[in-house]
C-alpha positions in Angstrom: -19.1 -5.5 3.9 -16.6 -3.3 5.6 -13.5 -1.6 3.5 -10.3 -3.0 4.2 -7.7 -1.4 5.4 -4.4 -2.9 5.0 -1.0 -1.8 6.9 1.5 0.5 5.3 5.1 0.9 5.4 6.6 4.0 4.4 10.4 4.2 4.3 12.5 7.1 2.7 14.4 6.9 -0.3 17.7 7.7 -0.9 19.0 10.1 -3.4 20.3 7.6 -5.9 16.9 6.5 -6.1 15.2 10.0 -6.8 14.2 10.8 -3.0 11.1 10.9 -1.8 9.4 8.5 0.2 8.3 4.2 -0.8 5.0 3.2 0.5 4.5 -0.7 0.6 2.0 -2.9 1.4 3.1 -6.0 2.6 0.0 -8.0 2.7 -0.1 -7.5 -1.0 3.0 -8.8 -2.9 4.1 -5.8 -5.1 1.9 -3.3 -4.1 3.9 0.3 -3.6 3.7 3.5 -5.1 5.9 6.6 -4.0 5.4 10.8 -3.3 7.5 13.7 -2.4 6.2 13.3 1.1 4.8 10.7 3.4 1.6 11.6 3.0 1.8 12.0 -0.6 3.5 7.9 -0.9 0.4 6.9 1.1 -2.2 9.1 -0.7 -0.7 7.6 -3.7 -0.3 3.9 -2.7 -4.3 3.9 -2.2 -4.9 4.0 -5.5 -2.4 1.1 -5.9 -4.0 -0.9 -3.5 -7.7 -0.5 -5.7 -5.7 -1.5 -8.9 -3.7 -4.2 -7.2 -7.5 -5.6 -5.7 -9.0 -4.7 -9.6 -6.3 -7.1 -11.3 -6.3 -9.5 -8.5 -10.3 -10.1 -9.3 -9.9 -9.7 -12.9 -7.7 -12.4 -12.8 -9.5 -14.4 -10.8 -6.7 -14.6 -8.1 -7.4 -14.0 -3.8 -7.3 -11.1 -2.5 -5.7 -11.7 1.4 -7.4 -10.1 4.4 -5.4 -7.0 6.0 -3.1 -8.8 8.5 -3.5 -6.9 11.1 -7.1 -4.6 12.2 -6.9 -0.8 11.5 -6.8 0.4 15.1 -4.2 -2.1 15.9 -2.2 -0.6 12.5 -1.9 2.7 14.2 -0.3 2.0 17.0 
C-alpha cells in the first residue's frame, strides 16, 4: 500500500494569535498543528496527521482518501 499524502494549507497567523504560521489539513476535520516558519507548521502538522490517522483507527472511525494526488497538490 502506498503512503498517503494529503494536501496542506499553510496560512500565517496574526500577532494576536502568537504569529507564526497554521498548517491545516482539510481532508481531515481538525487536523493542524503550527511552527515559527512554514516549513516548521508543515514538519510539525505530519506528525498530526499520524496521530489524527492513530485515533481515527483506534476509534474505529474512516480515515478519507487525500482529495487530491500528490503531484497534482504541488502545483
Amino acid at each position: 500500500m502506498s503512503e498517503r499524502v494529503y494536501p496542506v494549507v499553510i496560512a500565517p497567523l496574526t500577532v494576536e494569535d502568537g504569529g507564526g504560521f497554521a498548517a491545516t489539513v482539510p481532508d481531515l476535520p481538525g487536523c493542524r498543528s503550527d511552527g515559527a516558519s512554514p516549513q516548521e507548521a508543515l514538519r510539525n502538522v505530519q506528525d498530526a496527521i499520524e496521530a489524527w490517522i492513530a485515533l481515527a483507527h483506534d476509534l474505529g472511525h474512516a480515515v478519507p482518501p487525500p482529495s487530491r494526488h500528490p503531484e497534482r497538490a504541488l502545483g
